[in-house]
C-alpha angles and dihedrals in degrees: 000000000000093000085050095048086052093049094049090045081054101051092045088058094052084058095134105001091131085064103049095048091067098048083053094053089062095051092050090058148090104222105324140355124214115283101267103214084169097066099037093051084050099047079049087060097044088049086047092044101052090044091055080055095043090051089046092058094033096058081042090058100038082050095056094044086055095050087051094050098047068052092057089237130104132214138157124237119313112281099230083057090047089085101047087044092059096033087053089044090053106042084049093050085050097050093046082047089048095047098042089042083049091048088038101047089050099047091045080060099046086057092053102042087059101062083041097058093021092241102314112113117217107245091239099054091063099058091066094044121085118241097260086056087057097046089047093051093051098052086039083063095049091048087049098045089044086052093049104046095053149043119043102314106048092117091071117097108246095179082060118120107265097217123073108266109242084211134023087219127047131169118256131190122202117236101159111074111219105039093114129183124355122195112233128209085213112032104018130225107010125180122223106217114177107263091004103122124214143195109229161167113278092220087045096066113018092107094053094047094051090052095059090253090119144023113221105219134231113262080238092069126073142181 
């Protein structure tokens, strides 16, 4: 009896654990971790799980108030099931919180990542996304793009830095080969030669920089 009551004790103890994992993959990482199906399958069959238990407790109380009544008498469920009523509620209500926080956490990131890159995804960042992320960054680009090509302010630069610049030029340096020659507002034609650093407009390059094209140097490094 002892060693039942123990493993009881332990599995009540695990009561949304699934949740929670995942919760605890995004904290561990730097921007995203891979989708873990795994997981959220899991954190779905314990949800699944706990609300087969819930239903069972539920009918044997609404038995027992029906036999009362035909008594004459009312009660509410039986006090020794109180406990597992509300445990099996609120480990349904955290999982559903976990799993909601976990969706919610990796789209809030997608959106982001697609005024950072101006709608083009790093390959390496889909490779740790599922395939429904990827089908919702993708639509999320046509409806930004869609949004920003039209309507009055469509001359307004969306892919812009949202934050007030501290300077108008800042120092660059060029880490993707191929990228040519860019026409400047400021200094003209410049060509973007791998490892050749520049002193540019802020609006000039922001793209560039966002898409991993250029680094845009410390003021305490200098050419």
């Amino acid at each position: 009896d002892e060693e039942n009551n123990d493993n009881e004790q332990q599995i009540i103890m695990n009561y949304g654990q699934r949740g929670r994992e995942l919760l605890l993959d995004l904290k561990r990482s730097d921007w995203l971790p891979s989708y873990n199906e795994d997981g959220v399958r899991a954190t779905l069959q314990e949800i699944n799980s706990h609300t087969e238990e819930l239903t069972v407790l539920v009918r044997a109380a609404n038995r027992v108030n029906n036999d009362a009544q035909q008594q004459g008498s009312t009660s509410g469920p039986a006090i020794e099931n109180r406990p597992s009523l509300i445990l099996h509620d609120a480990s349904i209500r955290r999982n559903k919180r976990c799993l909601l926080a976990y969706h919610a956490y990796r789209i809030d990131k997608l959106r982001v990542l697609r005024w950072e890159t101006s709608g083009t995804m790093p390959p390496a960042m889909k490779f740790v996304l599922s395939e429904a992320e990827v089908d919702f960054f993708n639509e999320y680009d046509k409806l930004a793009s869609r949004h920003a090509l039209g309507g009055p302010m469509a001359s307004l630069d969306w892919n812009a830095d949202q934050n007030p610049p501290e300077e108008n030029f800042i120092q660059v340096r060029v880490v993707q080969s191929g990228l040519g020659r860019i026409e400047t507002e400021m200094c003209g034609t410049v060509e973007l030669e791998v490892g050749s650093m520049h002193y540019l407009p802020r609006g000039d390059v922001e793209n560039l920089i966002r898409s991993g094209a250029l680094v845009q140097l410390s003021g305490e490094e200098s050419f």
